[in-house]
PAPA-845941 format. One record per residue: residue number from 1; chain; x, y, z of N, C-alpha, C, O, CB in turn. Coordinates in steps of 0.05 Angstrom, whole numbers. Atoms other than C-alpha are relative to their C-alpha. Glycine has a CB too. Example, Ala and Ser with C-alpha at 12.3 -4.5 7.8 and 13.67 -1.06 7.14 Angstrom:
BEGIN
+-----+---+--------+--------+--------+--------+--------+--------+--------+--------+--------+--------+--------+--------+--------+--------+--------+
:   k : c :    n_X :    n_Y :    n_Z :   ca_X :   ca_Y :   ca_Z :    c_X :    c_Y :    c_Z :    o_X :    o_Y :    o_Z :   cb_X :   cb_Y :   cb_Z :
+-----+---+--------+--------+--------+--------+--------+--------+--------+--------+--------+--------+--------+--------+--------+--------+--------+
:   1 : A :     18 :    -24 :      0 :    246 :    -90 :    156 :     18 :     24 :      0 :     39 :     24 :     13 :    -20 :      1 :     25 :
:   2 : A :    -16 :    -24 :     -1 :    273 :    -21 :    143 :    -15 :     22 :     14 :     -5 :     44 :     18 :      9 :      9 :    -29 :
+-----+---+--------+--------+--------+--------+--------+--------+--------+--------+--------+--------+--------+--------+--------+--------+--------+
***
This chain:
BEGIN
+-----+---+--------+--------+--------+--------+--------+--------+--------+--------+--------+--------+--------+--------+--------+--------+--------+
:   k : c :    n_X :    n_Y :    n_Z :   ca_X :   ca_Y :   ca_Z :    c_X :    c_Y :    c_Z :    o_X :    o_Y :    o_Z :   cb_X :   cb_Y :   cb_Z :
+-----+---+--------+--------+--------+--------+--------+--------+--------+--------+--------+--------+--------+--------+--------+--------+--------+
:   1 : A :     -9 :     20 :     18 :   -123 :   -111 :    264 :    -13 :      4 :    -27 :    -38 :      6 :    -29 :     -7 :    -29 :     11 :
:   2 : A :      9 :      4 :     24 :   -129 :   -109 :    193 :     -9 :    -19 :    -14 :     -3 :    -42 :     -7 :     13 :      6 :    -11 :
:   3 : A :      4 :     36 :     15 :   -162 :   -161 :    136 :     20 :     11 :    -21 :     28 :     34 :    -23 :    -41 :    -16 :    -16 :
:   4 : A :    -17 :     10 :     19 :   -121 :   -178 :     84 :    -14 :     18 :    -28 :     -1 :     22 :    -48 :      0 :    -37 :      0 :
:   5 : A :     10 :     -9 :     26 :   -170 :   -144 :     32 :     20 :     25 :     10 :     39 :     31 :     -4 :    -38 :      4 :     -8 :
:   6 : A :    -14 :    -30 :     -1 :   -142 :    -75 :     70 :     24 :      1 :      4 :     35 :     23 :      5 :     -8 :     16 :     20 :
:   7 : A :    -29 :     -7 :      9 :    -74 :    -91 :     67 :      7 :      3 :    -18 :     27 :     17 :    -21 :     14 :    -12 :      4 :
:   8 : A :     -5 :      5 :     38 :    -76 :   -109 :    -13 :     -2 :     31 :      2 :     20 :     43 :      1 :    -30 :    -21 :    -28 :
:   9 : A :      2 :    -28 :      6 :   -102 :    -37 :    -15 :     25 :     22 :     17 :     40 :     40 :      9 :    -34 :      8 :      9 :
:  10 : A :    -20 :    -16 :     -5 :    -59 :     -7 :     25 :     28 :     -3 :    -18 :     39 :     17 :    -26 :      5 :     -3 :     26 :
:  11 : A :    -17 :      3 :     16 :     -4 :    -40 :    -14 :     -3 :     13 :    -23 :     17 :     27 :    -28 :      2 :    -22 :     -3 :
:  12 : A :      7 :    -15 :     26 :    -34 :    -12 :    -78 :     15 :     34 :     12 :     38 :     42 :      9 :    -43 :     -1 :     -9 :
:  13 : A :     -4 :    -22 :    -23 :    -37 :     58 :    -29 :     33 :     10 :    -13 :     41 :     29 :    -25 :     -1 :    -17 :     39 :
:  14 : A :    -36 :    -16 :     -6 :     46 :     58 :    -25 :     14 :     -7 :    -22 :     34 :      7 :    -28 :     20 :    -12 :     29 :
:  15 : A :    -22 :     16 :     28 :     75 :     13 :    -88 :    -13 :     21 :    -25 :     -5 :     41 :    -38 :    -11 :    -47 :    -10 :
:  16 : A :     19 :    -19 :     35 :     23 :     40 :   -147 :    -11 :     40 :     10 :    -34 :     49 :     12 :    -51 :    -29 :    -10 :
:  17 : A :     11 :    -33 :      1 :     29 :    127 :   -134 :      3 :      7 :    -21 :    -10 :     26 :    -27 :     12 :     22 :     16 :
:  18 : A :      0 :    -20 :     17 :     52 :    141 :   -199 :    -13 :     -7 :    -30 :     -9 :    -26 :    -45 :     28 :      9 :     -2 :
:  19 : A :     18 :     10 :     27 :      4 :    143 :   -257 :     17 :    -10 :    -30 :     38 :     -1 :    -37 :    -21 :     28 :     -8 :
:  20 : A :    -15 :     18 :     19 :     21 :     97 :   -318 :      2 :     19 :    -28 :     18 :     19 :    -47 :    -18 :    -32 :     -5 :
:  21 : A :     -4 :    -13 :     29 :      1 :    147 :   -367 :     12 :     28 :     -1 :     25 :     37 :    -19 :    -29 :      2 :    -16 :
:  22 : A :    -14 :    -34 :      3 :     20 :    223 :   -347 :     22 :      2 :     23 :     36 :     22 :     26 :    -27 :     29 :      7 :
:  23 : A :    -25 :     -1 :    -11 :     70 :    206 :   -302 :    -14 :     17 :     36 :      2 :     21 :     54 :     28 :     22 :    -25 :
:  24 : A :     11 :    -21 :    -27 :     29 :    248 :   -238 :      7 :    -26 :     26 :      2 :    -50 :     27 :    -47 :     13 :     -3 :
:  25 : A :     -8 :     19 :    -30 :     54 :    218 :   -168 :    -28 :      9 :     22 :    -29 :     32 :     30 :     39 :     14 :     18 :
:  26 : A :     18 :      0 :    -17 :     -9 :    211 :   -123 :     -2 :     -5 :     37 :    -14 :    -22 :     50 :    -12 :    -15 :    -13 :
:  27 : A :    -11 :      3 :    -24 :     15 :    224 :    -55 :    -15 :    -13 :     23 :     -6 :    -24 :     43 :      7 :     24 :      5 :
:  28 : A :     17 :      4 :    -23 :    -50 :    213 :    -20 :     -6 :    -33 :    -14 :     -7 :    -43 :      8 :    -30 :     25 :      4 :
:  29 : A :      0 :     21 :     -3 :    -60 :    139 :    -47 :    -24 :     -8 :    -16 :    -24 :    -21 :    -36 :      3 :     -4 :     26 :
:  30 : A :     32 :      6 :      8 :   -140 :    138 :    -55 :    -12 :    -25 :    -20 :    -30 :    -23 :    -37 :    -10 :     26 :    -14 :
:  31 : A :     12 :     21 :      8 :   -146 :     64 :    -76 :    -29 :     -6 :      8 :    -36 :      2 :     31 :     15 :    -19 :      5 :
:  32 : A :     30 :      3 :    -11 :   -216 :     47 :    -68 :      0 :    -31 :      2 :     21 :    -41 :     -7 :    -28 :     13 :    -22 :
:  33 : A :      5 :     28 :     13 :   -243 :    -33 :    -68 :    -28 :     -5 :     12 :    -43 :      6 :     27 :     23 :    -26 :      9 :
:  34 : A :     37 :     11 :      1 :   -308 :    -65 :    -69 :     -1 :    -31 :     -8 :     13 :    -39 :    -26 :    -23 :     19 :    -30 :
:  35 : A :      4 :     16 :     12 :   -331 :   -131 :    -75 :    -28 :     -5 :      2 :    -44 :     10 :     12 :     14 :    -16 :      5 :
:  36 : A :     23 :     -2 :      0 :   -390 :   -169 :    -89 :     -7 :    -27 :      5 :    -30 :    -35 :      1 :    -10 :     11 :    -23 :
:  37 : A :     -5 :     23 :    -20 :   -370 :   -237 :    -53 :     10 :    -20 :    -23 :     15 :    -42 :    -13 :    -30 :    -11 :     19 :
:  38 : A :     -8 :      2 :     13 :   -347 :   -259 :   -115 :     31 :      5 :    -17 :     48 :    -11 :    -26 :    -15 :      4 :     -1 :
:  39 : A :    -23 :    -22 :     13 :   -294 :   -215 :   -144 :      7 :     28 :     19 :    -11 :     44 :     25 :    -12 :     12 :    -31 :
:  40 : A :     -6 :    -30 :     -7 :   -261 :   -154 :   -112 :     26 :      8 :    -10 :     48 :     -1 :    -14 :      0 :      5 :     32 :
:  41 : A :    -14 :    -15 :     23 :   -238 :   -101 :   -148 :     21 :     29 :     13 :      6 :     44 :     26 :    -28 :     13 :    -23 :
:  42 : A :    -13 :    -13 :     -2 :   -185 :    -52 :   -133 :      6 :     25 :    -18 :     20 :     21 :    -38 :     13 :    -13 :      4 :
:  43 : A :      4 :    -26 :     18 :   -192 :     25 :   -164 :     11 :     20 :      6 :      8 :     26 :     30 :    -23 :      9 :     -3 :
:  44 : A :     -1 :    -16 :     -1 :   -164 :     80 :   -174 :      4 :     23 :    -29 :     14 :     20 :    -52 :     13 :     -4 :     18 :
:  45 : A :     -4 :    -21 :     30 :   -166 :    145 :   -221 :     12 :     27 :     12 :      4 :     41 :     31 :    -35 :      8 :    -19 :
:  46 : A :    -24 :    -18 :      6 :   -111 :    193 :   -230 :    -12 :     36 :      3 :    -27 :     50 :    -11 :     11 :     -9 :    -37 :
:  47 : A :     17 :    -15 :      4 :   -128 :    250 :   -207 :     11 :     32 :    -21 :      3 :     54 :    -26 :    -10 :      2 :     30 :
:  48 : A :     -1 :    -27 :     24 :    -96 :    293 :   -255 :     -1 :     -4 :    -29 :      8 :     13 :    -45 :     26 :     16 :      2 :
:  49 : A :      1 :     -3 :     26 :   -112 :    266 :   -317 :    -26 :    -17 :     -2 :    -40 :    -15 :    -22 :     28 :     -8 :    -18 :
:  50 : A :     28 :     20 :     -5 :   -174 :    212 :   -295 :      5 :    -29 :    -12 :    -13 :    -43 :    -22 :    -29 :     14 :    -17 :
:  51 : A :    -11 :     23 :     11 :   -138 :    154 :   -316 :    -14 :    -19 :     15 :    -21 :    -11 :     37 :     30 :     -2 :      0 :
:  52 : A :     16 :     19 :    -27 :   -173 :     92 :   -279 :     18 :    -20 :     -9 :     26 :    -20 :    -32 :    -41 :    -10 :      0 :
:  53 : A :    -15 :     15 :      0 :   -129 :     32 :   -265 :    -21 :    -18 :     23 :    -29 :     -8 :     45 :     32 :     12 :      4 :
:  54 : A :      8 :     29 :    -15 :   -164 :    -36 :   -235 :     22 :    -22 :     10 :     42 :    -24 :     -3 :    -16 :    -15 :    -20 :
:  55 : A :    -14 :     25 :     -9 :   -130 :    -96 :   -199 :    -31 :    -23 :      1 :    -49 :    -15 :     17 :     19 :      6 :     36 :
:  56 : A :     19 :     16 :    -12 :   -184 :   -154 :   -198 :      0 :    -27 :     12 :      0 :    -44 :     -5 :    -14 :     -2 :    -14 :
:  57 : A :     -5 :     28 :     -6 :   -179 :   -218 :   -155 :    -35 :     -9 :     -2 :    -56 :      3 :      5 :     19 :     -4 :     34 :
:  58 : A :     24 :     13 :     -4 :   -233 :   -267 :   -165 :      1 :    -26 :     13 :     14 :    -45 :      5 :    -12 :     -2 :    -22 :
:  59 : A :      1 :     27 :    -16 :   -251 :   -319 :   -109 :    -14 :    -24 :    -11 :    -35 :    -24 :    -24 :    -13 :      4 :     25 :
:  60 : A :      4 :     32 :      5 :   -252 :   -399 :   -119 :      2 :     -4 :     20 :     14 :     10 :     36 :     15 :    -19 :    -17 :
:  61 : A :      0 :     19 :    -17 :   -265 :   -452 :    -74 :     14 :    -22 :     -5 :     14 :    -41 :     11 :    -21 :     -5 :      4 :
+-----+---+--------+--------+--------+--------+--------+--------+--------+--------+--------+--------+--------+--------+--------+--------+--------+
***
């Protein structure tokens, strides 16, 4: 069973492969995320030009 943080990423994973600025399609996916119980952040950089693209959700109560 998955959490919900690793589905967002996977979603990123299959929707967001093709980079915004050189156009490179990233077949393998390699979103990263991290949080810090606060905020978690969703990353990745391009790997053919090093472009870095974020998603950030930040938790409320």
């Amino acid at each position: 069973m998955s959490t919900s943080f690793e589905r967002v990423r996977r979603r990123y994973e299959t929707t967001e492969k093709k980079c915004p600025t050189c156009g490179y399609i990233d077949k393998e996916g390699n979103w990263t995320s991290e949080t810090d119980g606060q905020q978690i952040v969703y990353h990745h950089t391009c790997p053919s030009c090093d472009t870095n693209r974020e998603h950030t959700f930040t938790f409320t109560r």
